[in-house]
FIKOLZA-1660 file (N, C-alpha, C; in steps of 0.1 Angstrom, whole numbers, plus 5000, padded with zeros to 4 digits):
% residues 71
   i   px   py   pz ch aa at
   1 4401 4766 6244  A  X  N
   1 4398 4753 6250  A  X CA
   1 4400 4743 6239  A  X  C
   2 4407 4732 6244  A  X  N
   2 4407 4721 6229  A  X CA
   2 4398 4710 6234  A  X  C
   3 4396 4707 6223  A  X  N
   3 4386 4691 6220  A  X CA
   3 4385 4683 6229  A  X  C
   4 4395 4684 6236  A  X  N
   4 4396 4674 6243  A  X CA
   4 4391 4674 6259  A  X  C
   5 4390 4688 6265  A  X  N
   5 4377 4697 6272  A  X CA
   5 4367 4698 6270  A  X  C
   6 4365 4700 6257  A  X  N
   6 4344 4700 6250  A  X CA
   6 4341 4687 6249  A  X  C
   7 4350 4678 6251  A  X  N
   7 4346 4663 6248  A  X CA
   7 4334 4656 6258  A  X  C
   8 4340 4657 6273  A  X  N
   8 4331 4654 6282  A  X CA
   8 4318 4658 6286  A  X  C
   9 4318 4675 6282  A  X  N
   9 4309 4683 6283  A  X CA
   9 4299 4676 6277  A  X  C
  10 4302 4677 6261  A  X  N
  10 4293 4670 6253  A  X CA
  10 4286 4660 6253  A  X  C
  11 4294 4649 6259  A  X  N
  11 4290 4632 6264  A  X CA
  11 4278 4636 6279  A  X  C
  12 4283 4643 6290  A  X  N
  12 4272 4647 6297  A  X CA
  12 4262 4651 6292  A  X  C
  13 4263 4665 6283  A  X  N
  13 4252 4667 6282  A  X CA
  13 4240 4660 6272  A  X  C
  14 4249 4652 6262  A  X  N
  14 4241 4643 6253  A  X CA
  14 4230 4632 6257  A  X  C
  15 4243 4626 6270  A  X  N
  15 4232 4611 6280  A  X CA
  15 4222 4618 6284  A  X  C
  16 4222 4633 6290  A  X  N
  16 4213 4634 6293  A  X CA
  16 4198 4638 6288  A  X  C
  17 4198 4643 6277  A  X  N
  17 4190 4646 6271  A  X CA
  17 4185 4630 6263  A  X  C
  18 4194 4620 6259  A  X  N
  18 4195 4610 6251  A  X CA
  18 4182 4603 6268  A  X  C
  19 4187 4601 6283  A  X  N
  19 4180 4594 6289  A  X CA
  19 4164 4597 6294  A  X  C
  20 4165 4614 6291  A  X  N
  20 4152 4616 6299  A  X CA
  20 4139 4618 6284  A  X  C
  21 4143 4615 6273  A  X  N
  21 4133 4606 6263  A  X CA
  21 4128 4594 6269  A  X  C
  22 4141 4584 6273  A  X  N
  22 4138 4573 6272  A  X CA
  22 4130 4569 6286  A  X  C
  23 4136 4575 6294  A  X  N
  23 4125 4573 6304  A  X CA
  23 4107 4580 6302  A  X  C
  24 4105 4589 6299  A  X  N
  24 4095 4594 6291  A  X CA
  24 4088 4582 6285  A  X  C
  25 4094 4579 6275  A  X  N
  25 4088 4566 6264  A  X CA
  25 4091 4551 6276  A  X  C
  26 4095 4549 6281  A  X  N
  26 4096 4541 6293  A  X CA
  26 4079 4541 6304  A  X  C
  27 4081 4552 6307  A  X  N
  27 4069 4559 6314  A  X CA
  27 4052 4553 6306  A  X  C
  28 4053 4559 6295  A  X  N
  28 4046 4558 6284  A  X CA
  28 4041 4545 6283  A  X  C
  29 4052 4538 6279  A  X  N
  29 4050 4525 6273  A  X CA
  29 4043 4518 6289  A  X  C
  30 4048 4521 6302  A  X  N
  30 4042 4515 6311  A  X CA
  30 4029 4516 6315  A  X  C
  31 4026 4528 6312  A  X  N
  31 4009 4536 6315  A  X CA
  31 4003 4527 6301  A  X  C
  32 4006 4529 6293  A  X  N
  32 4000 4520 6280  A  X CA
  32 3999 4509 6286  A  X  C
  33 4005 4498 6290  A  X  N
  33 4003 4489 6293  A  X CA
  33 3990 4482 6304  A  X  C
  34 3993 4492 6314  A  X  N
  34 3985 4496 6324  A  X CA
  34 3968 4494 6322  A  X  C
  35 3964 4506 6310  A  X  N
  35 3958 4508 6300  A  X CA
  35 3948 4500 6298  A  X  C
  36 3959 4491 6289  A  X  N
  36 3952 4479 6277  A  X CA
  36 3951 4466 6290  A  X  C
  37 3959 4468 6303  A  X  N
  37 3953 4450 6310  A  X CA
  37 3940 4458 6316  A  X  C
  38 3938 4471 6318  A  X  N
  38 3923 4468 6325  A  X CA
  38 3917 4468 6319  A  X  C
  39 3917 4474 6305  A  X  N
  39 3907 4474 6293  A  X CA
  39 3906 4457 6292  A  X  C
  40 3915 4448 6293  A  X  N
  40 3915 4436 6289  A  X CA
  40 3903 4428 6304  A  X  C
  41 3907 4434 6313  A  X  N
  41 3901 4429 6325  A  X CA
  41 3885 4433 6326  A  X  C
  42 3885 4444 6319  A  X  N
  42 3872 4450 6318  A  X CA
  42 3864 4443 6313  A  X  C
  43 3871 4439 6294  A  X  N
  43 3862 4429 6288  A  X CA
  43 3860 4419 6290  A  X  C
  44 3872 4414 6301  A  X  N
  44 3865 4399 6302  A  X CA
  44 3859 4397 6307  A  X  C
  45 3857 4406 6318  A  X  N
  45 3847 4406 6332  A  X CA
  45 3831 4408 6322  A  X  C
  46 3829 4414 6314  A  X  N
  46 3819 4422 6307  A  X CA
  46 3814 4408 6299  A  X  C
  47 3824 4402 6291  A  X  N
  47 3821 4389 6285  A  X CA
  47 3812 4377 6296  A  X  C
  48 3825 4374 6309  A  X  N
  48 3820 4365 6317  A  X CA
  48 3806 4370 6321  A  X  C
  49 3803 4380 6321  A  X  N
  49 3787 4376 6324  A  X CA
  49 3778 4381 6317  A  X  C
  50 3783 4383 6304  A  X  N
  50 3770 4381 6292  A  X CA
  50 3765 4364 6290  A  X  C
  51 3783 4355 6291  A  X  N
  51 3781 4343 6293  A  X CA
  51 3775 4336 6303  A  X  C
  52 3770 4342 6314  A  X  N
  52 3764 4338 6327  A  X CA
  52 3749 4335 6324  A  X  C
  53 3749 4355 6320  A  X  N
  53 3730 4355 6314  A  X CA
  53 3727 4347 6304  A  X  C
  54 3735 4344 6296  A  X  N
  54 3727 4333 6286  A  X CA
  54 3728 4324 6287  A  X  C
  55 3739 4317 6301  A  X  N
  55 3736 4305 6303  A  X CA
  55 3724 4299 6315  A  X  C
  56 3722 4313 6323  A  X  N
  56 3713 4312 6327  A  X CA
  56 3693 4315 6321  A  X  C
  57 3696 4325 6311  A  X  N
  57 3684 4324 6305  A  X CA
  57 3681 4310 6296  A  X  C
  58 3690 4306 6288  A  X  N
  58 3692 4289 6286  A  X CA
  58 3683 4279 6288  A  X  C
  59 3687 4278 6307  A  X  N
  59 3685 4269 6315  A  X CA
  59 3671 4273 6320  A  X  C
  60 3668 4283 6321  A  X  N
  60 3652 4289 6325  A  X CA
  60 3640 4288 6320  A  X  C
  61 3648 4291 6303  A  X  N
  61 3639 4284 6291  A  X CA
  61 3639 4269 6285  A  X  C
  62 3644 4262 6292  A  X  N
  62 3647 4249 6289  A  X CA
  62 3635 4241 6302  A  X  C
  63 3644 4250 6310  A  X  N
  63 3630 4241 6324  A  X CA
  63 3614 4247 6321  A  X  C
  64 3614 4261 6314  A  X  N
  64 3598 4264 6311  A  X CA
  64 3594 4253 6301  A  X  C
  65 3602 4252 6290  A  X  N
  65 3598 4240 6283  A  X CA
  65 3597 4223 6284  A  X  C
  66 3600 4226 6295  A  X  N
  66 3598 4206 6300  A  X CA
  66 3589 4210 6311  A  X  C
  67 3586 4225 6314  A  X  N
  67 3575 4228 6325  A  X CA
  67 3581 4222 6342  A  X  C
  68 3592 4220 6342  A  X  N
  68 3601 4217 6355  A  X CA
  68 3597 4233 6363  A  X  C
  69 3602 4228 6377  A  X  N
  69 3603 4247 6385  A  X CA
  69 3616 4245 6384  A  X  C
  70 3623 4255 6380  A  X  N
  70 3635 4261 6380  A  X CA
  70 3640 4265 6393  A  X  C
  71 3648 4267 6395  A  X  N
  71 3652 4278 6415  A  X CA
  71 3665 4286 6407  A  X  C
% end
């Protein structure tokens, strides 16, 4: 067989191994992504209402101290 027969073979079989990495690391890179926005959504949700309670304990201790009724 000459070179010029193993040539194609080769190019097939190369992309293919060459594309099902990249999809892999494609895959990957998307689940990572995935990942880190709910981790991101997690925290902010977790922040927003640490910032809630203290702006509500704040205001609770602020009207105990002027002796106001709070609601």
């Amino acid at each position: 067989m000459t070179a010029v027969g193993i040539w194609p073979d080769f190019l097939a079989s190369a992309s293919i191994k060459k594309r099902i990495p990249s999809t892999l690391i494609e895959s990957r890179s998307c689940i990572l992504d995935l990942l880190l926005f709910f981790a991101a959504l997690i925290i902010s949700q977790v922040l927003e209402a640490i910032v809630l309670l203290l702006n509500n304990l704040n205001a609770a201790n602020i009207a105990y101290l002027l002796q106001i009724e709070y609601i």
